[in-house]
ZABA-938155 format. One record per residue (C-alpha): residue number from 1; residue in three letters; chain; x, y, z. Coordinates in nm, 4 decimals, padded with zeros to 6 digits, m for minus. Example, Ala and Ser with C-alpha at 12.3 -4.5 7.8 and 13.67 -1.06 7.14 Angstrom:
 torti setor lumlum       px       py       pz
     1   ALA      A  01.2300 m00.4500  00.7800
     2   SER      A  01.3670 m00.1060  00.7140
//
This chain:
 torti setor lumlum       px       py       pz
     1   UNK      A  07.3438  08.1354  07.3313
     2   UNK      A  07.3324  08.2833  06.9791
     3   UNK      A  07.5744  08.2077  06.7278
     4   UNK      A  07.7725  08.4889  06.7244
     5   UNK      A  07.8521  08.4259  07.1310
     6   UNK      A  07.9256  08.0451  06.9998
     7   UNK      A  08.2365  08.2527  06.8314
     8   UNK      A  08.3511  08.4576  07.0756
     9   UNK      A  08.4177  08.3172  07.4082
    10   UNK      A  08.4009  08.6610  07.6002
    11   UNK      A  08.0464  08.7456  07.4994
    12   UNK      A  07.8781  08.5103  07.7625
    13   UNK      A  07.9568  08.7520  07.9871
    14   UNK      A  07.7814  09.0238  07.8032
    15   UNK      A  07.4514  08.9759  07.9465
    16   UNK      A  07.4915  08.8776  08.3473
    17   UNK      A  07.1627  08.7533  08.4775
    18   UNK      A  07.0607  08.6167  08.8132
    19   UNK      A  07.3378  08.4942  09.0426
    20   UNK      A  07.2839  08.0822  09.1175
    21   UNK      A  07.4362  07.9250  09.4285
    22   UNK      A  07.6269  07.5703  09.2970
    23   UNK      A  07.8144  07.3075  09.3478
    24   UNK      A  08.2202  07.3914  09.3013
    25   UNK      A  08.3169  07.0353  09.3423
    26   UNK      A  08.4362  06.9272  08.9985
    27   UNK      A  08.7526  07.0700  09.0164
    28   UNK      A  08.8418  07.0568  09.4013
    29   UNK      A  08.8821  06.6948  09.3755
    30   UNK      A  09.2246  06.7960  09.1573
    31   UNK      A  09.3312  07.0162  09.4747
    32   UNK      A  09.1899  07.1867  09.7561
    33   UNK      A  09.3179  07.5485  09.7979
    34   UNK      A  09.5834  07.6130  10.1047
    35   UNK      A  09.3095  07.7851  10.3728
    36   UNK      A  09.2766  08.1443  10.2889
    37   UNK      A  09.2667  08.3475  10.6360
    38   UNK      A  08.9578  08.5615  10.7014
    39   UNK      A  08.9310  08.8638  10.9000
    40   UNK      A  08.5964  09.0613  10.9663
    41   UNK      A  08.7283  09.4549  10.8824
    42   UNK      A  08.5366  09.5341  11.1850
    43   UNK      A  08.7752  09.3244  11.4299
    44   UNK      A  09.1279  09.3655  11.2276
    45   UNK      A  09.1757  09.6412  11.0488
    46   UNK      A  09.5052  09.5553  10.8952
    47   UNK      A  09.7917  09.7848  11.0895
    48   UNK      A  10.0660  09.7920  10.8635
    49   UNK      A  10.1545  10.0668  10.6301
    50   UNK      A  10.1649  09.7883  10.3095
    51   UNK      A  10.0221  09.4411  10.2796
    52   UNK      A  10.2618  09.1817  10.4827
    53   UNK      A  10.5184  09.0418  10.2598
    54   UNK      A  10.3473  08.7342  10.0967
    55   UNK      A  10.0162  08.8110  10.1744
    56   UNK      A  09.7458  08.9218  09.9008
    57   UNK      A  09.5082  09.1279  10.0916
    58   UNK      A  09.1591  09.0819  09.8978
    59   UNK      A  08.8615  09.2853  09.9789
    60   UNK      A  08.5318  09.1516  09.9037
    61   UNK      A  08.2339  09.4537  09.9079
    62   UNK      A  07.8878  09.4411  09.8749
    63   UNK      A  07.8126  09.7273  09.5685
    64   UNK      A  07.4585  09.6890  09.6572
    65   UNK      A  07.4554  09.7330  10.0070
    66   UNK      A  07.2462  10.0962  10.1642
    67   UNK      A  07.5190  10.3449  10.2232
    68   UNK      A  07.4359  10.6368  10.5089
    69   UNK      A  07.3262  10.8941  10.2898
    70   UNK      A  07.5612  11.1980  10.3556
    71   UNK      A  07.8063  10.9214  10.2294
    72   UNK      A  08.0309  11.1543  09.9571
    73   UNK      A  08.1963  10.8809  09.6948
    74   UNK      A  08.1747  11.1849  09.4893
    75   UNK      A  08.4344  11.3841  09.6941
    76   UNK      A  08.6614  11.0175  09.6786
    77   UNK      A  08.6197  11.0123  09.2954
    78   UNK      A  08.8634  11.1668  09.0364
    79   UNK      A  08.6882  11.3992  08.7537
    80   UNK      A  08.7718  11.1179  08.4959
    81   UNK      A  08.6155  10.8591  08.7643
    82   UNK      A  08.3015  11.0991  08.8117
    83   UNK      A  08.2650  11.1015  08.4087
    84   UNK      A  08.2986  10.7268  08.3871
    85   UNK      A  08.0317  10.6841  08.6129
    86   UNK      A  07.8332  10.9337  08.4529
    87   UNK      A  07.7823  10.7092  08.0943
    88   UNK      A  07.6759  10.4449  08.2465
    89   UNK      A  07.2732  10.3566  08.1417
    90   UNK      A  07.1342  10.2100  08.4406
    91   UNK      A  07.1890  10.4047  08.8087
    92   UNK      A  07.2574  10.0667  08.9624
    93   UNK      A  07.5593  10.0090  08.7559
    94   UNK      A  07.6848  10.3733  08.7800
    95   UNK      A  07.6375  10.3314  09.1765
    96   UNK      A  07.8507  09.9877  09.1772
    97   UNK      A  08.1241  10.1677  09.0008
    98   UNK      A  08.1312  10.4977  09.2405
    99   UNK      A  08.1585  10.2107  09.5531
   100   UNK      A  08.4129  10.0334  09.3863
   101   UNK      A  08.6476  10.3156  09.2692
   102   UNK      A  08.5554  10.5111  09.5805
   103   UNK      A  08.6637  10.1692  09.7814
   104   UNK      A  08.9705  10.0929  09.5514
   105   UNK      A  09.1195  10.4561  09.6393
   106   UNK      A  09.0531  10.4227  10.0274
   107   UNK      A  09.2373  10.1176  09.9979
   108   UNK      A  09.5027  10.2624  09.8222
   109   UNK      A  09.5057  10.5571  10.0824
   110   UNK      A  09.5368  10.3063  10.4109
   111   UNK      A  09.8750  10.1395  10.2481
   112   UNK      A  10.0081  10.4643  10.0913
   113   UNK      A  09.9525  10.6585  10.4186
   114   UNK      A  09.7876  10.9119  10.2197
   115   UNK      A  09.4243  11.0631  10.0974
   116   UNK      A  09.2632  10.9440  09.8414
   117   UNK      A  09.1927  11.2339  09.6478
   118   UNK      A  09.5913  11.2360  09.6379
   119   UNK      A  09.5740  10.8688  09.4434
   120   UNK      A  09.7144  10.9266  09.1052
   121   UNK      A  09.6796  10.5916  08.8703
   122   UNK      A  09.8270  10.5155  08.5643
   123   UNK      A  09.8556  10.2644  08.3419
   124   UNK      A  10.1774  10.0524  08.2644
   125   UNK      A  10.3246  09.9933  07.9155
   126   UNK      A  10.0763  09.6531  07.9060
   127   UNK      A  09.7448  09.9092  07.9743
   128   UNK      A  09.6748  09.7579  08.3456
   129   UNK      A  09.6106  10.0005  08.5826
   130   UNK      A  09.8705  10.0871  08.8958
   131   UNK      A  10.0014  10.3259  09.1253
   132   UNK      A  10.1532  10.6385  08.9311
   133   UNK      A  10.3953  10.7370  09.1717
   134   UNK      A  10.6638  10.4574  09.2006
   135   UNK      A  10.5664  10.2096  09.5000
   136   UNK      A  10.6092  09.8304  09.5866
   137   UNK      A  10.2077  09.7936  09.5908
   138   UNK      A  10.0373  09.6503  09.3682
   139   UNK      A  09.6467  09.5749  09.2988
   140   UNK      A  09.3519  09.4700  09.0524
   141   UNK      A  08.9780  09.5044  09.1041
   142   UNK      A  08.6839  09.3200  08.9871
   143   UNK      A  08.2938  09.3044  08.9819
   144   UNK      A  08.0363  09.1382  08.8648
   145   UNK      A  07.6514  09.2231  08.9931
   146   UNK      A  07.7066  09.3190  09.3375
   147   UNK      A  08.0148  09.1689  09.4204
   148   UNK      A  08.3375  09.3763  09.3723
   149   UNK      A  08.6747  09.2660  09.4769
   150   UNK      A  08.9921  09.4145  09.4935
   151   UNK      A  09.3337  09.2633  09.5923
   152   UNK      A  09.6502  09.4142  09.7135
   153   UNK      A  10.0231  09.3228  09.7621
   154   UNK      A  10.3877  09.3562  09.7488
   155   UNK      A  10.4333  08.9877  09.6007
   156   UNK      A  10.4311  09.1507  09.2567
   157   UNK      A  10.1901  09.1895  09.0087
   158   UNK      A  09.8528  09.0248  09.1087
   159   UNK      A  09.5455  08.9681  08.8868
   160   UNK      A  09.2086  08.9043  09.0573
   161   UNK      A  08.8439  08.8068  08.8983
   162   UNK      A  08.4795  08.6919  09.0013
   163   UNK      A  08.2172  08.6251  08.8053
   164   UNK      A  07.8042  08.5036  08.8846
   165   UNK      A  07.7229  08.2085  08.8543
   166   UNK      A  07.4650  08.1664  08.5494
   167   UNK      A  07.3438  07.8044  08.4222
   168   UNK      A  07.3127  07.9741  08.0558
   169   UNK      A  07.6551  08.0685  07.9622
   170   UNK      A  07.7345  07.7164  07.7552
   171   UNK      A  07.9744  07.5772  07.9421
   172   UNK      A  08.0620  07.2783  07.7047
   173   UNK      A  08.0493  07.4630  07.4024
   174   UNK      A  08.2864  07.7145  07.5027
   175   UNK      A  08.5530  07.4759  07.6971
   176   UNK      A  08.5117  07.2393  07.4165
   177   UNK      A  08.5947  07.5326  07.1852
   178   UNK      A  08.8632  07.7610  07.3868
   179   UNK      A  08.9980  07.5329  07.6728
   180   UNK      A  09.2728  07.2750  07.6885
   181   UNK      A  09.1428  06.8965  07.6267
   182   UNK      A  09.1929  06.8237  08.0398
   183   UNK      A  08.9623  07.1280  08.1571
   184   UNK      A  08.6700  07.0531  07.8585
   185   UNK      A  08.6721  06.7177  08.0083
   186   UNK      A  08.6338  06.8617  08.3856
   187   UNK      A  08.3636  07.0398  08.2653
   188   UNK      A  08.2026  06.8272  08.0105
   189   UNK      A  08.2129  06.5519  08.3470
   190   UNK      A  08.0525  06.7207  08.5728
   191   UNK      A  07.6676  06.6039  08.6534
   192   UNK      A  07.4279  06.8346  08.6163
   193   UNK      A  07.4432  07.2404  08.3517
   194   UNK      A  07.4800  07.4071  08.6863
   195   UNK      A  07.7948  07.1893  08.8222
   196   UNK      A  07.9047  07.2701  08.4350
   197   UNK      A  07.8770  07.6148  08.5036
   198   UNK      A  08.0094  07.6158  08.8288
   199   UNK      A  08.3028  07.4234  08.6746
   200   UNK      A  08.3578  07.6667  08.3682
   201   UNK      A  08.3347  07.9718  08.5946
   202   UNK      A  08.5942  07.8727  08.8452
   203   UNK      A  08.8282  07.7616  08.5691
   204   UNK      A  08.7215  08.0838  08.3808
   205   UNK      A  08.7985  08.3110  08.6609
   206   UNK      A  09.1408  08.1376  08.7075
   207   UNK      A  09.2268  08.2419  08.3333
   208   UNK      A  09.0885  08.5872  08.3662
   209   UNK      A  09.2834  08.6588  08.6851
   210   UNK      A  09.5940  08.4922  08.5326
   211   UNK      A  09.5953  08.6972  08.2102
   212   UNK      A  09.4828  09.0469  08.4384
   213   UNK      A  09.8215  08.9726  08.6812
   214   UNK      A  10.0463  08.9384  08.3393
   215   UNK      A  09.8770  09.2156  08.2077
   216   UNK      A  09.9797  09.1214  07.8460
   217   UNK      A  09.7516  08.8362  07.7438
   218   UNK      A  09.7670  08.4727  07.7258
   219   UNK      A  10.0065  08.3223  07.3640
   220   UNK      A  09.7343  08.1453  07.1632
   221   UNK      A  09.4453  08.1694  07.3484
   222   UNK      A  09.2217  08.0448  07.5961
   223   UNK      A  09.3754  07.7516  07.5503
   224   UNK      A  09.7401  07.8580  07.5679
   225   UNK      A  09.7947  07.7983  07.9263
   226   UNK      A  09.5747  07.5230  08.1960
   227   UNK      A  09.4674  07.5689  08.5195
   228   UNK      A  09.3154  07.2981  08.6126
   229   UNK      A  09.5709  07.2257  08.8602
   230   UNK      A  09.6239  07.1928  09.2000
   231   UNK      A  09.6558  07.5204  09.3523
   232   UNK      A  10.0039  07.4882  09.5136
   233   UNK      A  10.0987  07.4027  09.1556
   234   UNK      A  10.2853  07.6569  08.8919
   235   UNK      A  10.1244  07.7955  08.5479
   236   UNK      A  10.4003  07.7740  08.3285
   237   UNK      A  10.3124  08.1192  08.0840
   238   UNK      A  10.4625  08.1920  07.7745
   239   UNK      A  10.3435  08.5424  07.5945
   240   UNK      A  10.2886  08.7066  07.3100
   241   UNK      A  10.4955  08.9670  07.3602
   242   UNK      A  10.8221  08.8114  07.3603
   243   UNK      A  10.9501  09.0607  07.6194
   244   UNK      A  10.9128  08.8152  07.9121
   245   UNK      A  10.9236  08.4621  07.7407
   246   UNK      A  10.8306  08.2443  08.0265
   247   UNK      A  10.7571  08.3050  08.3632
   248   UNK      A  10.5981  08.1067  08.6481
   249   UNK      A  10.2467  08.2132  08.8085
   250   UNK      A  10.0356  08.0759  09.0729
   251   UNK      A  09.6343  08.0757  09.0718
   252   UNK      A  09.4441  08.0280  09.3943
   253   UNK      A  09.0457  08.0444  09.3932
   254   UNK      A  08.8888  08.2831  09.6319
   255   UNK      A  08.6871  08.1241  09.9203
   256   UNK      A  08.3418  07.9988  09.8552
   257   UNK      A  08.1058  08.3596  09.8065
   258   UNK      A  07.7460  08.1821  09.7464
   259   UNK      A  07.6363  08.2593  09.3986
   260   UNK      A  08.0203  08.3470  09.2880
   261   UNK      A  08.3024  08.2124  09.1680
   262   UNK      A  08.6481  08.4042  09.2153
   263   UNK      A  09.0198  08.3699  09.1655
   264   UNK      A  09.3706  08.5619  09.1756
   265   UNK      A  09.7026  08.5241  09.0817
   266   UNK      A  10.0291  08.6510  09.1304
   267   UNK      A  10.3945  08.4782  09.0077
   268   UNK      A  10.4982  08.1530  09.1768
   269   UNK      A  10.5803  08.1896  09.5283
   270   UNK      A  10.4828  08.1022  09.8976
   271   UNK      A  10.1930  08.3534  09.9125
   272   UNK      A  09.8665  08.3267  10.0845
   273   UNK      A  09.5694  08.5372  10.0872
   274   UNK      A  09.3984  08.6871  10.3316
   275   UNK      A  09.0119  08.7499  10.2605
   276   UNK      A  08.8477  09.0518  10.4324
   277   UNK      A  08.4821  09.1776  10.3982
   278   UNK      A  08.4929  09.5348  10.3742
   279   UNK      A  08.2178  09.8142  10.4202
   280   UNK      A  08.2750  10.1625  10.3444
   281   UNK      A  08.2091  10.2998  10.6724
   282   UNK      A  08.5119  10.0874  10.7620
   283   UNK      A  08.7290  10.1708  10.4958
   284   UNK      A  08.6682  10.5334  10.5240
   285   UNK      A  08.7632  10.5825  10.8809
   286   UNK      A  09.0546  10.3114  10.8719
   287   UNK      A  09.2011  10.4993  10.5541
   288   UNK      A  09.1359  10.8339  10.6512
   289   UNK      A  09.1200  10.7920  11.0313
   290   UNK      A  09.4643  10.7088  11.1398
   291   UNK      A  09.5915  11.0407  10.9133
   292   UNK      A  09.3648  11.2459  11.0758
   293   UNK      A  09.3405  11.1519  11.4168
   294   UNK      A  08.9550  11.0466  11.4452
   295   UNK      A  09.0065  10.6928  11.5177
//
């Protein structure tokens, strides 16, 4: 790590390599997570116009996965969606985003009871992305390699995040740096770089999800708020905005995705999540299929 990503905390994640299956044990001994239900999207579609009330729906896809080729995430896509895809470098990473977009508006579609070429987003007064048209559902979407996940609810606003596991991202340096005392110690205890990494990631991911769900940053840093709690226990968050002084959040971790760590959050609240595998070929007939009759 070069001195310039010694600085900036964010800029480990600048150059993802390899995902590395670890140990996640240093911080489940503060907590186990409440069992997170899983449904294969080939067995249980869900059947309900909106996510259950206090139930994050997450989606987990695989962006790398062969898709039949008369497949048309172009026809899915918005013009502004198409143009984002078309600056990115590399092919791979402009073919992750079309999946994940294209898989973000199905979803949106299957809840909404509508197309997704109908989908309008917007952005709220904090920047994060939502529904433009006035609705009760709410979601956030995130990747890393070929892992993309996307979460929907009613709960209120929800904030997910994964991230590969890499042994190279120095773990110590940043927690010692940008964490609370009680997380750099978590990390800084665990026995081997790659339980440190596996360590800083989950606990990482729990901030990133935490800040995405407020969707107006995290008063004084990295440091500002801990999660290195059990996960049944509330995040106490004070902004920097001022407009919403202190509110109470919850952060669960995702279930165990080899070679990834994951989290989301949503404010404090009996919630649970249910985890669902989705491909495309499923999404696109349980969106579109019940609309147009070719289920």
């Amino acid at each position: 790590m070069d001195k310039f990503a010694r600085q900036n905390p964010m800029d480990w994640k600048s150059n993802v390599g390899q995902a590395q299956p670890a140990a996640m044990n240093a911080i489940a001994a503060h907590g186990n997570s409440p069992p997170i239900k899983r449904n294969s999207m080939n067995e249980s579609f869900p059947q309900c116009k909106l996510p259950a009330a206090a139930i994050i729906e997450v989606w987990t896809i695989d962006l790398d996965r062969p898709l039949n080729p008369e497949a048309n995430l172009e026809g899915i896509l918005s013009i502004e969606e198409r143009n984002r895809a078309e600056r990115y470098i590399y092919s791979k990473d402009a073919s992750r985003f079309r999946l994940c977009r294209a898989m973000l508006r199905l979803g949106l579609a299957w809840y909404l009871e509508t197309t997704p070429q109908k989908i309008a987003l917007a952005t709220n007064r904090h920047g994060k992305p939502c529904v433009a048209e006035c609705s009760t559902l709410n979601f956030n979407v995130s990747h890393s390699g070929g892992l993309g996940v996307i979460a929907f609810t009613t709960v209120g606003e929800v904030g997910v995040d994964v991230e590969a596991i890499r042994c190279d991202v120095g773990a110590v340096e940043i927690a010692s740096a940008h964490f609370t005392r009680i997380e750099a110690a978590m990390i800084a205890a665990a026995a081997t770089p790659q339980e440190q990494a596996s360590a800083f990631l989950r606990l990482w991911t729990r901030k990133e999800a935490l800040l995405k769900a407020t969707g107006c940053g995290l008063l004084g840093g990295l440091d500002g708020v801990d999660v290195s709690h059990g996960p049944l226990d509330q995040v106490r968050l004070c902004n920097a905005t001022g407009d919403r002084a202190e509110l109470f959040w919850r952060v669960q971790d995702l279930e165990w995705i080899e070679g990834y760590a994951g989290a989301v959050a949503a404010p404090a609240g009996n919630w649970s999540v249910l985890q669902r595998p989705v491909r495309f070929e499923d999404a696109i007939h349980g969106s579109l299929g019940r609309i147009f009759g070719v289920m």
